[in-house]
PyMOL commands that place a pseudoatom at each C-alpha (Angstrom):
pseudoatom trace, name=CA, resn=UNK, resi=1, chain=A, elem=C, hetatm=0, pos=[-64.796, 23.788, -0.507]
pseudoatom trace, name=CA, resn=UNK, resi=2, chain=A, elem=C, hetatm=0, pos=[-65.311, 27.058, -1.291]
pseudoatom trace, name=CA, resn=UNK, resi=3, chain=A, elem=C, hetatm=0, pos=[-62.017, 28.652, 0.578]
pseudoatom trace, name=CA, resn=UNK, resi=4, chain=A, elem=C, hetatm=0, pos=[-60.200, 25.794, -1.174]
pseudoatom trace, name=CA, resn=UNK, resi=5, chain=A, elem=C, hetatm=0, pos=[-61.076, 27.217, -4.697]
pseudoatom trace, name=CA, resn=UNK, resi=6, chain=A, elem=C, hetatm=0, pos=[-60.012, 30.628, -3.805]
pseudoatom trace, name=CA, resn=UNK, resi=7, chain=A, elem=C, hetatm=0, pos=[-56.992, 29.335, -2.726]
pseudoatom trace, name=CA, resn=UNK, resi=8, chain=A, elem=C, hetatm=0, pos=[-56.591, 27.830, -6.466]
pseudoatom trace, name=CA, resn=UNK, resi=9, chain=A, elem=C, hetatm=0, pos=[-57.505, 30.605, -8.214]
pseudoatom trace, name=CA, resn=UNK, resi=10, chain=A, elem=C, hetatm=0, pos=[-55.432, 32.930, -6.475]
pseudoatom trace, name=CA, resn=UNK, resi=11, chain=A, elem=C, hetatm=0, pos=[-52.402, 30.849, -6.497]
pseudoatom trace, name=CA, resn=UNK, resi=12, chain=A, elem=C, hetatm=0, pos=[-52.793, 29.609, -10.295]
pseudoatom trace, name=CA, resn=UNK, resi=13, chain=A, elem=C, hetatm=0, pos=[-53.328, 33.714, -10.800]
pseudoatom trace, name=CA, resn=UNK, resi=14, chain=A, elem=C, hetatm=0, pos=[-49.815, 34.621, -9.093]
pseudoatom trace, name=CA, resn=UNK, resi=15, chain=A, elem=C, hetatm=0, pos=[-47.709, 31.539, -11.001]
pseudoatom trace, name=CA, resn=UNK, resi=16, chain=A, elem=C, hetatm=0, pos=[-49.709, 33.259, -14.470]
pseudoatom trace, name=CA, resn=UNK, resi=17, chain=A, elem=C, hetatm=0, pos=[-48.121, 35.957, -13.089]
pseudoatom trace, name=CA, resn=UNK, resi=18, chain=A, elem=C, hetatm=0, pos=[-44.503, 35.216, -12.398]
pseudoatom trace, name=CA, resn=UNK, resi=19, chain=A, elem=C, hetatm=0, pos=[-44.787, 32.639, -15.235]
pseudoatom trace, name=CA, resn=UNK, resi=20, chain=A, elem=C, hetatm=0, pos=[-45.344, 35.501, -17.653]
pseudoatom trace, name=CA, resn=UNK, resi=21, chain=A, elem=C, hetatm=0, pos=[-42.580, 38.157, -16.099]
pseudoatom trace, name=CA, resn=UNK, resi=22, chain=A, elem=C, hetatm=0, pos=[-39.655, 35.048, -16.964]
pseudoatom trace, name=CA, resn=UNK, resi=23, chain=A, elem=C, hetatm=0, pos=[-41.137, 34.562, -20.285]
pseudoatom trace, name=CA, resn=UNK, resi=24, chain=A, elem=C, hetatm=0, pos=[-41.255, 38.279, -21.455]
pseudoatom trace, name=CA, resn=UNK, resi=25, chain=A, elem=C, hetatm=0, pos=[-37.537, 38.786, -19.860]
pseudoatom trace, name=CA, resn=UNK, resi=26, chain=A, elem=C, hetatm=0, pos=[-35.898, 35.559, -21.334]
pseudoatom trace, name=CA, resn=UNK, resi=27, chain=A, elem=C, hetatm=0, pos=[-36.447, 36.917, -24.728]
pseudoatom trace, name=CA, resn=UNK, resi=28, chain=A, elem=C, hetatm=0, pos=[-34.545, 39.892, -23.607]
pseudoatom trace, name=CA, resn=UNK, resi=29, chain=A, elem=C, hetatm=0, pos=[-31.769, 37.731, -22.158]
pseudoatom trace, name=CA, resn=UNK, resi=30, chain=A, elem=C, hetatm=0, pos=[-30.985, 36.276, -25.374]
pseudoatom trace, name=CA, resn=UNK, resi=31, chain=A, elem=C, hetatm=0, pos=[-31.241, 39.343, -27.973]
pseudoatom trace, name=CA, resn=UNK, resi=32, chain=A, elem=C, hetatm=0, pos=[-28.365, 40.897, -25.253]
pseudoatom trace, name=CA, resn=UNK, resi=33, chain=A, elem=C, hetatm=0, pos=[-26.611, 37.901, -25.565]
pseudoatom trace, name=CA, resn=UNK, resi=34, chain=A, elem=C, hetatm=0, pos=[-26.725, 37.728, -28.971]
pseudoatom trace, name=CA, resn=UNK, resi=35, chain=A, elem=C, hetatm=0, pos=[-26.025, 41.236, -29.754]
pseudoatom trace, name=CA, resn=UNK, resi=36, chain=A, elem=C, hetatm=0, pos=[-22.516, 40.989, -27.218]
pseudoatom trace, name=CA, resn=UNK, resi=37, chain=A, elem=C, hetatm=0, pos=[-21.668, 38.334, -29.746]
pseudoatom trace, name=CA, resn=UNK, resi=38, chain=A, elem=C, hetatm=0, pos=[-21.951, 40.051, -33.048]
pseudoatom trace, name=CA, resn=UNK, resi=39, chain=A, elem=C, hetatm=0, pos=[-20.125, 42.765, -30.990]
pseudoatom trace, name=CA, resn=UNK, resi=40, chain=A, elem=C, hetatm=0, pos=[-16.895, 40.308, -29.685]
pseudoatom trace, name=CA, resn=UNK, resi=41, chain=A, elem=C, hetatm=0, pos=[-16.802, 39.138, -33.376]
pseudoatom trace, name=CA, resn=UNK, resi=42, chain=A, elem=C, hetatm=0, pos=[-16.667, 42.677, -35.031]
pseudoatom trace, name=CA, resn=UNK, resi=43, chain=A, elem=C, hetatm=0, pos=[-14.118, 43.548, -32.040]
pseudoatom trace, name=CA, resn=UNK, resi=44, chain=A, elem=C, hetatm=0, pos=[-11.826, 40.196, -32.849]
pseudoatom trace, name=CA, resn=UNK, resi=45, chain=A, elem=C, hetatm=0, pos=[-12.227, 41.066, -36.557]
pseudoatom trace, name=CA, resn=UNK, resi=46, chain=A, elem=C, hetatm=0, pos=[-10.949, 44.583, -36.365]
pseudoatom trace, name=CA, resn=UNK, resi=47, chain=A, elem=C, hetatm=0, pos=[-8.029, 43.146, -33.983]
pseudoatom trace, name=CA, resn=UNK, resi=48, chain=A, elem=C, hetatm=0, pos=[-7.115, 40.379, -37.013]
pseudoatom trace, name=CA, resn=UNK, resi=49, chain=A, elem=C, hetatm=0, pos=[-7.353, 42.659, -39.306]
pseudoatom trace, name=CA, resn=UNK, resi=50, chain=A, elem=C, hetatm=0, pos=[-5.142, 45.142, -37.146]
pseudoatom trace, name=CA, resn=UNK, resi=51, chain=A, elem=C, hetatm=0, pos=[-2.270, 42.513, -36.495]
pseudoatom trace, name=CA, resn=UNK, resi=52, chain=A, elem=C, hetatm=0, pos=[-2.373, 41.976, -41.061]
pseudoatom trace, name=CA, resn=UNK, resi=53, chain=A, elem=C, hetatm=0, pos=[-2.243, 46.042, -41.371]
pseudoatom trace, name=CA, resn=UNK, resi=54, chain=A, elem=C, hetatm=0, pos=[0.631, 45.960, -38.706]
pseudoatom trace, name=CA, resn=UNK, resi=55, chain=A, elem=C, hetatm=0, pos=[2.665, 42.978, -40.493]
pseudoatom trace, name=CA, resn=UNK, resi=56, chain=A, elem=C, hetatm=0, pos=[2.396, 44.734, -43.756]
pseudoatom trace, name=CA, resn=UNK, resi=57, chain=A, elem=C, hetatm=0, pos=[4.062, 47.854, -42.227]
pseudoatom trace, name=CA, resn=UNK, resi=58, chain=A, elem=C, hetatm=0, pos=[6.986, 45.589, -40.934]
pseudoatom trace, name=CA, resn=UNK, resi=59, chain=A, elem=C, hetatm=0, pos=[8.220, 44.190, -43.192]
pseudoatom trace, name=CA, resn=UNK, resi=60, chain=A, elem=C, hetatm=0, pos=[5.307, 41.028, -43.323]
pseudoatom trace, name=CA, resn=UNK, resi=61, chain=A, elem=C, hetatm=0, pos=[6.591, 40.129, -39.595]
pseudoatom trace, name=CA, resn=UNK, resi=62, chain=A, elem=C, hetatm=0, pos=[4.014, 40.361, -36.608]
pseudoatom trace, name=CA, resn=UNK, resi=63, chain=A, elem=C, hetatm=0, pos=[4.825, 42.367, -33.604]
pseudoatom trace, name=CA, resn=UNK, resi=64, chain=A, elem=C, hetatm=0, pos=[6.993, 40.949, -30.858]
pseudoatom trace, name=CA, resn=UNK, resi=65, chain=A, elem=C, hetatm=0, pos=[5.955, 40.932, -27.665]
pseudoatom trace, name=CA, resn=UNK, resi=66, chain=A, elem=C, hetatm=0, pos=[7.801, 44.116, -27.064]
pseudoatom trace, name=CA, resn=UNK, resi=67, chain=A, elem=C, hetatm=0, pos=[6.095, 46.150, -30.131]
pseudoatom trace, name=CA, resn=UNK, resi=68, chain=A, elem=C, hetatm=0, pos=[2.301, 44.642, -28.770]
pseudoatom trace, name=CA, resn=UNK, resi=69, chain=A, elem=C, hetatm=0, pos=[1.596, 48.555, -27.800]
pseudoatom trace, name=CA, resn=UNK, resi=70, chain=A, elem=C, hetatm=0, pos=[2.158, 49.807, -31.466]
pseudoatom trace, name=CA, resn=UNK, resi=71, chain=A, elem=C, hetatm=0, pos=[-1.220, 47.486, -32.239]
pseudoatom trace, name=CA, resn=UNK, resi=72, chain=A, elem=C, hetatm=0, pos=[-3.250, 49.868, -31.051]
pseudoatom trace, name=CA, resn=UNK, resi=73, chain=A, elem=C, hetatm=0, pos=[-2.479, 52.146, -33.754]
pseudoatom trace, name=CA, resn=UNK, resi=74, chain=A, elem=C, hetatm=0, pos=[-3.934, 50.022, -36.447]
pseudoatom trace, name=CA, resn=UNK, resi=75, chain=A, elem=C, hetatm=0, pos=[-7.403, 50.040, -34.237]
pseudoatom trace, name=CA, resn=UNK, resi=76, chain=A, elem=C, hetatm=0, pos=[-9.842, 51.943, -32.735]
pseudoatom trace, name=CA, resn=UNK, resi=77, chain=A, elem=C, hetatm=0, pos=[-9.606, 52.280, -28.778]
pseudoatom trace, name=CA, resn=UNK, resi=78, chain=A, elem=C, hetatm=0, pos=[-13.162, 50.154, -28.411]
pseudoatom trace, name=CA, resn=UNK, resi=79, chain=A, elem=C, hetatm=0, pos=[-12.363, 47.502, -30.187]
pseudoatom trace, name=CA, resn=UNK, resi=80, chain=A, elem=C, hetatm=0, pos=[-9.901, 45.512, -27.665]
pseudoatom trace, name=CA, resn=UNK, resi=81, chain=A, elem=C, hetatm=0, pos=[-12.257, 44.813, -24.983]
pseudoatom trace, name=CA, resn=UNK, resi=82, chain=A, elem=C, hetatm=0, pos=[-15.076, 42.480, -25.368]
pseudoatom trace, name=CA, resn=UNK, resi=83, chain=A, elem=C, hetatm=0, pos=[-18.403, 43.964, -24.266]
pseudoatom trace, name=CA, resn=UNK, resi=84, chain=A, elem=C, hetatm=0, pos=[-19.485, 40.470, -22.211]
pseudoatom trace, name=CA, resn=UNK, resi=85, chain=A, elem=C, hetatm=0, pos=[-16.383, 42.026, -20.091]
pseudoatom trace, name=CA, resn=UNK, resi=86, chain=A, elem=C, hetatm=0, pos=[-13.811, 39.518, -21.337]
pseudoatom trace, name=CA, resn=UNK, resi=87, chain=A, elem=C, hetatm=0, pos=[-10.285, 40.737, -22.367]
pseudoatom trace, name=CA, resn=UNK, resi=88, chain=A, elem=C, hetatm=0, pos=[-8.886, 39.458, -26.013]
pseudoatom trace, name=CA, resn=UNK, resi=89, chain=A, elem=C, hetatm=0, pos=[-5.454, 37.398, -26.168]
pseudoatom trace, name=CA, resn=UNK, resi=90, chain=A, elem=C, hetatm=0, pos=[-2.918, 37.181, -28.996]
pseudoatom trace, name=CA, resn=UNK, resi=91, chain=A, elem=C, hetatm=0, pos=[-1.501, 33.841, -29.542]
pseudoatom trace, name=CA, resn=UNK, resi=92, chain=A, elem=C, hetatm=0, pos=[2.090, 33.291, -28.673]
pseudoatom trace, name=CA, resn=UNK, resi=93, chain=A, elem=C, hetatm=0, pos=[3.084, 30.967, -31.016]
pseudoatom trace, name=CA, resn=UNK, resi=94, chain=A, elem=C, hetatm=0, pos=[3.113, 33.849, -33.806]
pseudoatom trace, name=CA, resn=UNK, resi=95, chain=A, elem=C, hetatm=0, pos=[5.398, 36.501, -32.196]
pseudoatom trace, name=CA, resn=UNK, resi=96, chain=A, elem=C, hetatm=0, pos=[7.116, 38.071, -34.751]
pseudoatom trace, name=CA, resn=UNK, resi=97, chain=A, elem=C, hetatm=0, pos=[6.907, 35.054, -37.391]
pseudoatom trace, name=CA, resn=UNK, resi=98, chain=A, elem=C, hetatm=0, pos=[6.491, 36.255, -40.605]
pseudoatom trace, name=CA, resn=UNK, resi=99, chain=A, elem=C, hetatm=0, pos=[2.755, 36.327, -42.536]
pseudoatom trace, name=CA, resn=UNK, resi=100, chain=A, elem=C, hetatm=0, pos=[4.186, 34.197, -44.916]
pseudoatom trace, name=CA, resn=UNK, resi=101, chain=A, elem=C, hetatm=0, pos=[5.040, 31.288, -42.280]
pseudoatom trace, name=CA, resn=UNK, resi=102, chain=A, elem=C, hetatm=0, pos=[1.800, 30.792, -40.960]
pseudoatom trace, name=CA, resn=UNK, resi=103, chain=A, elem=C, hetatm=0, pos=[-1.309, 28.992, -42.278]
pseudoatom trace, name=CA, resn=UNK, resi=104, chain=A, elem=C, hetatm=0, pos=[-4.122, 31.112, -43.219]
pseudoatom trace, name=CA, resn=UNK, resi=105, chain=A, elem=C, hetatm=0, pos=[-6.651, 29.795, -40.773]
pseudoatom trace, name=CA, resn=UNK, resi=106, chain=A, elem=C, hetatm=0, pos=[-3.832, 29.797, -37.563]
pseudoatom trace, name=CA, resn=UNK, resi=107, chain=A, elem=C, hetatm=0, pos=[-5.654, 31.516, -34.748]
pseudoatom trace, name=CA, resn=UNK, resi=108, chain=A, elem=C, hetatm=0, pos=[-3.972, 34.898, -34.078]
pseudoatom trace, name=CA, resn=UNK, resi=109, chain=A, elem=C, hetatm=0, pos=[-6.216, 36.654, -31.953]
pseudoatom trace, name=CA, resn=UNK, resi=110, chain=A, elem=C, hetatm=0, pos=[-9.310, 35.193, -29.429]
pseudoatom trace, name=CA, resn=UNK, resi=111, chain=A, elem=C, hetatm=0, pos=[-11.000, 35.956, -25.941]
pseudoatom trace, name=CA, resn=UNK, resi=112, chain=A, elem=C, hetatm=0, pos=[-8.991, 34.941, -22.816]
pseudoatom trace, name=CA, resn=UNK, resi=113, chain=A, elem=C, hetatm=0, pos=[-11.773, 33.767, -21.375]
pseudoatom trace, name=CA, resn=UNK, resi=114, chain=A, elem=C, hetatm=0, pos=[-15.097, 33.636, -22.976]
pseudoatom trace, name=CA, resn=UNK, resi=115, chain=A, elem=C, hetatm=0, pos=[-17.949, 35.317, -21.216]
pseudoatom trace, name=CA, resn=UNK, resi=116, chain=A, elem=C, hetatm=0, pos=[-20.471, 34.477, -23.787]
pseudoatom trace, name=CA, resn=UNK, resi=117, chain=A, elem=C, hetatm=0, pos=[-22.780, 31.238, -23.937]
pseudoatom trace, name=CA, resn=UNK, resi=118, chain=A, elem=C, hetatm=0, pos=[-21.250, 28.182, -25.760]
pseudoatom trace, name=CA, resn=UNK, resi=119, chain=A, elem=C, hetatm=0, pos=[-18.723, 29.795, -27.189]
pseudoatom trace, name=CA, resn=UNK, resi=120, chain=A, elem=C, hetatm=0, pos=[-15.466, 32.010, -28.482]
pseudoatom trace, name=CA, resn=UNK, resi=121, chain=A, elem=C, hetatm=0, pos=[-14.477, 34.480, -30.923]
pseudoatom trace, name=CA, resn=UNK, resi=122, chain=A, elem=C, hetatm=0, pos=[-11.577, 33.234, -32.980]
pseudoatom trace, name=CA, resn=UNK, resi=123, chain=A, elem=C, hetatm=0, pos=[-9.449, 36.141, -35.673]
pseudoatom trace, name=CA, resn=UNK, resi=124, chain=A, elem=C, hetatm=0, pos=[-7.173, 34.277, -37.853]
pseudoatom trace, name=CA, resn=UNK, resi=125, chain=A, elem=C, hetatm=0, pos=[-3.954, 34.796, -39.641]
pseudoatom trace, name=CA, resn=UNK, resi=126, chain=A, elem=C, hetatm=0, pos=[-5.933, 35.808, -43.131]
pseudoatom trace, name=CA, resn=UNK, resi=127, chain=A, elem=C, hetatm=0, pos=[-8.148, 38.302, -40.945]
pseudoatom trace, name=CA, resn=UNK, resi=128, chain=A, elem=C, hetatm=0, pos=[-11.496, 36.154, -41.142]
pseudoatom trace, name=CA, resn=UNK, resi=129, chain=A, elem=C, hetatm=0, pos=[-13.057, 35.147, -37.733]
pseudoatom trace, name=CA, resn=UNK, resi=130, chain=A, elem=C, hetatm=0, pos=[-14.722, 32.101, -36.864]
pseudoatom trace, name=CA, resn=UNK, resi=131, chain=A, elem=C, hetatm=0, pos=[-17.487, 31.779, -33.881]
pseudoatom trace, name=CA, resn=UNK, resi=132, chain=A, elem=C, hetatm=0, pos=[-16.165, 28.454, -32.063]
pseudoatom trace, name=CA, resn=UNK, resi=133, chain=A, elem=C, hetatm=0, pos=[-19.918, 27.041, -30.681]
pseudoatom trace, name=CA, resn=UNK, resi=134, chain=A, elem=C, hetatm=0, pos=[-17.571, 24.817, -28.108]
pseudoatom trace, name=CA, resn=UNK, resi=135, chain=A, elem=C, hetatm=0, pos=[-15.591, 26.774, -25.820]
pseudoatom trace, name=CA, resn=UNK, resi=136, chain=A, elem=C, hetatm=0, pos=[-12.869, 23.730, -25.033]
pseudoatom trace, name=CA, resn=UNK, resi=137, chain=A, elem=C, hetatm=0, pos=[-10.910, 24.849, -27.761]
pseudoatom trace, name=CA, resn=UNK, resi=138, chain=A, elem=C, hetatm=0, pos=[-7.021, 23.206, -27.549]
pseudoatom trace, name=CA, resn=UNK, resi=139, chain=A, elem=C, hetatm=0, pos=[-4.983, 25.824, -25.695]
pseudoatom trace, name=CA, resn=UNK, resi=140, chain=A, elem=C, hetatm=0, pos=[-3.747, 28.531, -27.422]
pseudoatom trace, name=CA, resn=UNK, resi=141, chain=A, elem=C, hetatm=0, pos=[-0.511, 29.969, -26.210]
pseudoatom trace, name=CA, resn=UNK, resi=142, chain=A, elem=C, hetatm=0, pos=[-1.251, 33.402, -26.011]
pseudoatom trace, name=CA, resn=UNK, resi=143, chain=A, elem=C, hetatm=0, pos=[1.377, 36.699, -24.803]
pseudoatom trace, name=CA, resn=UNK, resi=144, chain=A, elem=C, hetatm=0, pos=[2.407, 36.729, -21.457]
pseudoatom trace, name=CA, resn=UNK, resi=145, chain=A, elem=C, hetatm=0, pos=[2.022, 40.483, -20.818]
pseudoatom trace, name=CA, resn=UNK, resi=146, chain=A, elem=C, hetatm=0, pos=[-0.588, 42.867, -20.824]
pseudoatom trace, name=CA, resn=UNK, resi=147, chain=A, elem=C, hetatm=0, pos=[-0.660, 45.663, -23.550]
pseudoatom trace, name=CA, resn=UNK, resi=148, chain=A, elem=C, hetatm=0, pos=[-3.442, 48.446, -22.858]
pseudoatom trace, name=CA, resn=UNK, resi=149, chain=A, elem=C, hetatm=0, pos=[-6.537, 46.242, -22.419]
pseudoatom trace, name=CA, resn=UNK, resi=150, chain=A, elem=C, hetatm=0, pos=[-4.972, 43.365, -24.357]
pseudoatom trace, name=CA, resn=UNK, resi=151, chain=A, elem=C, hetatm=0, pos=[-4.526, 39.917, -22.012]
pseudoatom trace, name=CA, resn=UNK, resi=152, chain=A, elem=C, hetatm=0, pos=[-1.453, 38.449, -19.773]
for i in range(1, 152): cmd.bond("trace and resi %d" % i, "trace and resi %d" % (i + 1))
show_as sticks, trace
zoom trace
C-alpha cells in the first residue's frame, strides 16, 4: 500500500508539473499571436494607404501590373511582409481602374495566405482595414507577379 501511494504522489507531482509549464507558455502563445496581428493590420494599412497616395500621384488611377514596383515608394521597406511569415497580395480586379470606379470598402490589398489564427487582414479602397475573423473569404483575384516581397 505504501509503494502504491508513492507512486501517486510522485506521478500527480510530475503532471502538477508539466500541467503548469503548458499553462504558463499558452499565455505566451497567444500575446505573440496577438501582437503578429496588430502587426499584419498596421502592415496592410500602410500598404492601403500606399496604393491611395500612389493613385493620387497618377492621375486617381492605381498602378498596373507593370508600375507594382513604384508602390514601394509610397511605403516603408517593413511594411510588405507580414511578420506570421505570410506575403500580402493586391487584388487584380483593380489594376489600373480609377479611385473613382471602385466602392469604398472593395478589398485592394490582403494576405496571400493567412498565417494567423481565424483569420485575415483586409486594406480597402478608402484605406481602412478590416480583420476578417473567417479566413474562407470569396476569392480575391489578386496580381499574378511578384513585386519585391509583394505576392504572385
Amino acid at each position: 500500500m505504501k509503494g502504491e501511494t508513492w507512486f501517486w504522489l510522485s506521478f500527480i507531482a510530475v503532471y502538477s508539473a508539466v500541467m503548469f509549464i503548458a499553462c504558463e507558455a499558452a499565455p505566451a502563445r497567444g500575446k505573440k499571436e496577438e501582437t503578429q496581428r496588430e502587426a499584419c493590420l498596421s502592415n496592410v494599412g500602410a500598404i492601403a494607404l500606399a496604393v491611395r497616395a500612389y493613385a493620387k500621384d497618377h492621375g486617381g488611377h492605381l498602378p498596373r501590373e507593370e508600375n507594382l514596383a513604384e508602390l514601394h515608394a509610397y511605403a516603408p521597406a517593413d511594411v510588405w511582409k507580414c511578420p506570421a511569415g505570410s506575403v500580402y497580395a493586391i487584388n487584380a480586379a483593380v489594376l489600373g481602374a480609377s479611385m473613382e470606379s471602385i466602392d469604398a470598402h472593395t478589398p485592394v490589398v490582403c494576405e496571400r495566405i493567412s498565417r494567423h489564427l481565424n483569420g485575415t487582414a483586409v486594406g480597402c479602397a478608402d484605406g481602412h482595414v478590416q480583420w476578417h475573423w473567417n479566413p474562407s473569404l470569396p476569392p480575391v483575384p489578386i496580381w499574378p507577379r511578384a513585386a519585391n516581397g509583394m505576392s504572385k
